[in-house]
C-alpha positions as CSV (number, residue, x, y, z in Angstrom):
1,X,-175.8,-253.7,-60.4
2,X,-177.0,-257.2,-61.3
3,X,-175.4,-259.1,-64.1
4,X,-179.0,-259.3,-65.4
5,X,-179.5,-255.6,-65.7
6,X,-176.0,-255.1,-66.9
7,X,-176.8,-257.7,-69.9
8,X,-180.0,-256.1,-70.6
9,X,-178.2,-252.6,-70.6
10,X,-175.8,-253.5,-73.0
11,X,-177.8,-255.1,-76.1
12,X,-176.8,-252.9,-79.0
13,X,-179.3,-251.1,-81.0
14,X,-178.8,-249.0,-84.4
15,X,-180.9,-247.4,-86.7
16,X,-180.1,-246.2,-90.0
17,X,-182.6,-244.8,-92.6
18,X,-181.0,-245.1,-95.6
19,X,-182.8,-242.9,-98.9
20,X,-184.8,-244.5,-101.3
21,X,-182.8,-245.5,-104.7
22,X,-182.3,-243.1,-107.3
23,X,-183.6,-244.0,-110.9
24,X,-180.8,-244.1,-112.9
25,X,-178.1,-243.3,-110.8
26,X,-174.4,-244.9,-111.4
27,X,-175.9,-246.7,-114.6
28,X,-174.4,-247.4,-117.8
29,X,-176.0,-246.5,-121.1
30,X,-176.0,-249.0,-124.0
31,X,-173.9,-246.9,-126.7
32,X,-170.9,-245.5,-123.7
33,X,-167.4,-245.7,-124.2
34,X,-165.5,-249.1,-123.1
35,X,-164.5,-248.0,-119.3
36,X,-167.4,-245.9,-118.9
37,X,-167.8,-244.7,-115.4
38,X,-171.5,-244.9,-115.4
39,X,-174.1,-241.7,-114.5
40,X,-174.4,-240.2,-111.7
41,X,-171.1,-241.0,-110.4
42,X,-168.2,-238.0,-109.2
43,X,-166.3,-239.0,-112.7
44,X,-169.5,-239.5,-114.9
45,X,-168.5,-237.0,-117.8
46,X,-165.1,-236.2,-116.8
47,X,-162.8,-239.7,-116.8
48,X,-160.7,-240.4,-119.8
49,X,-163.3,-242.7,-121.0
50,X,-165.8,-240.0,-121.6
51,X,-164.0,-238.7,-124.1
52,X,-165.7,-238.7,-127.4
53,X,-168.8,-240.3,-125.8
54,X,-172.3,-239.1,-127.1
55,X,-173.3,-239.1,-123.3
56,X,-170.6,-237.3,-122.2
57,X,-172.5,-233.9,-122.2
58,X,-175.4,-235.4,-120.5
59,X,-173.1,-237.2,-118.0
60,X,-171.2,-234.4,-117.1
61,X,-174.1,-232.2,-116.3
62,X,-175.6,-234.3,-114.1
63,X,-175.5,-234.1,-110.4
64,X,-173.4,-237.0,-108.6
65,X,-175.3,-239.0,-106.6
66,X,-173.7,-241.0,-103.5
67,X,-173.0,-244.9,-103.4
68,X,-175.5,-246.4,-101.4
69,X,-174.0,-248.9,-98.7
70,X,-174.9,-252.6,-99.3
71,X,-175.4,-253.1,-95.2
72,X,-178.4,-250.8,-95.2
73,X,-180.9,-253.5,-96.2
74,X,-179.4,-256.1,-93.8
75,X,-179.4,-253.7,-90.7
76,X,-182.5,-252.0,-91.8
77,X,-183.7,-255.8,-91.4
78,X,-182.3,-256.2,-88.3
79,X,-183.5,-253.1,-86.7
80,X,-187.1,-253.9,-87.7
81,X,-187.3,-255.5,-84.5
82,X,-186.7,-252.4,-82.5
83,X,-190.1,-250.9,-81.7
84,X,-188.2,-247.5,-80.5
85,X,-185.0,-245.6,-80.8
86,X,-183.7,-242.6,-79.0
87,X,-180.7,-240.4,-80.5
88,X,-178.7,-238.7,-78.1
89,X,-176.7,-236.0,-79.9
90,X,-174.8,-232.8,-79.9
91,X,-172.5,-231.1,-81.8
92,X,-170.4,-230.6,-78.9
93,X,-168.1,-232.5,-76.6
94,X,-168.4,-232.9,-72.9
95,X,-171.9,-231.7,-72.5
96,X,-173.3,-234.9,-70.6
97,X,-174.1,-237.2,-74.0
98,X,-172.9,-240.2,-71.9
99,X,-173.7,-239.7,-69.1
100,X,-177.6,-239.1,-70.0
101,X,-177.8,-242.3,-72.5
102,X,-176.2,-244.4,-69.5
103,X,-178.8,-242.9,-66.6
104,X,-181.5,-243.1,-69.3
105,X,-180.8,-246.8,-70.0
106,X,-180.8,-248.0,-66.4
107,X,-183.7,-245.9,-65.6
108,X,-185.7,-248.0,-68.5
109,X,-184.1,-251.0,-67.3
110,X,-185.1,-250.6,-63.8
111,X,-188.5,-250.4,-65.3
112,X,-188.3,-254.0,-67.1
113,X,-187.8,-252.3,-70.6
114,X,-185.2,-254.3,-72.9
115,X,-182.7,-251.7,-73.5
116,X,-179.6,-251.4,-75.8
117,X,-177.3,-248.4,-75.9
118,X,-174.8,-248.2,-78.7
119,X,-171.9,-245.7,-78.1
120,X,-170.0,-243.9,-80.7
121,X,-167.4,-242.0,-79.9
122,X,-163.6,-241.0,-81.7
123,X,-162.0,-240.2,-78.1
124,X,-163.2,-243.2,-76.5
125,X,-165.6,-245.0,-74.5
126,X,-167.5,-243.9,-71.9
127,X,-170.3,-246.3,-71.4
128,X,-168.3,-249.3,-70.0
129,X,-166.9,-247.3,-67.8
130,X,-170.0,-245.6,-66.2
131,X,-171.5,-248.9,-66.5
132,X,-169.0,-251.0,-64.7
133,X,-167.7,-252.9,-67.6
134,X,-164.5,-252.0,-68.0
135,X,-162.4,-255.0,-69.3
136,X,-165.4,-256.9,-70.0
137,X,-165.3,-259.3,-73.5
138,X,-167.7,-258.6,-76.1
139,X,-169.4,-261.4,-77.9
140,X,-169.9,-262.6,-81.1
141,X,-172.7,-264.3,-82.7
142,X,-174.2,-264.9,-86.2
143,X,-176.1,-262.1,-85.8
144,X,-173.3,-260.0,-84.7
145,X,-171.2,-258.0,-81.7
């Protein structure tokens, strides 16, 4: 392999989809308790500062909604320049996950396409290995890895 394909191989591509904003979720309402742990949070109804809140029935029966990362807009940002994205997934280990995403990305990259792979994985790389880059440095920049 060229050092030119291997760069173009290795740019590193995410997408995340984040949902839409709930209305109301985690906020505070004007007559709550000092400490109030807002609606629509796991506590909303149920922390020590509910008690003897008007809200605190209203609170409590509503559903906890999750906290929404505060990265999503910056990398949703950042990925708008990625015209496509392929997931490779299974639920289940040693199927051929890496070794597809790694044959796929040359194959594209043989083909003059700009192509990133981004590898996740708890029991460790695979990627630099069946790309050759075993040892190699990654690099920083403003915009990132």
């Amino acid at each position: 392999w060229s050092q030119q394909r291997k760069k173009r191989v290795l740019n590193i591509k995410l997408h995340i989809n984040p949902p839409p904003p709930l209305s109301g979720a985690m906020s505070v309402p004007e007559n709550a308790n000092q400490g109030c742990p807002g609606v629509g949070t796991e506590k909303a109804g149920e922390s020590s500062a509910c008690e003897g809140c008007p809200n605190q029935d209203i609170c409590s029966s509503q559903p906890a909604q999750p906290a929404v990362d505060p990265d999503l807009a910056l990398i949703r940002d950042r990925m708008s320049s990625v015209k496509h994205k392929i997931l490779v997934l299974s639920g289940k280990g040693g199927v051929g996950k890496s070794t597809f995403s790694a044959q796929l990305a040359v194959g594209l990259a043989e083909k003059d396409f700009e192509v990133g792979v981004m590898e996740i994985d708890i029991c460790g790389p695979s990627i630099p290995r069946m790309m050759g880059l075993q040892g190699s440095q990654v690099h920083k920049t403003m915009l990132g890895w």
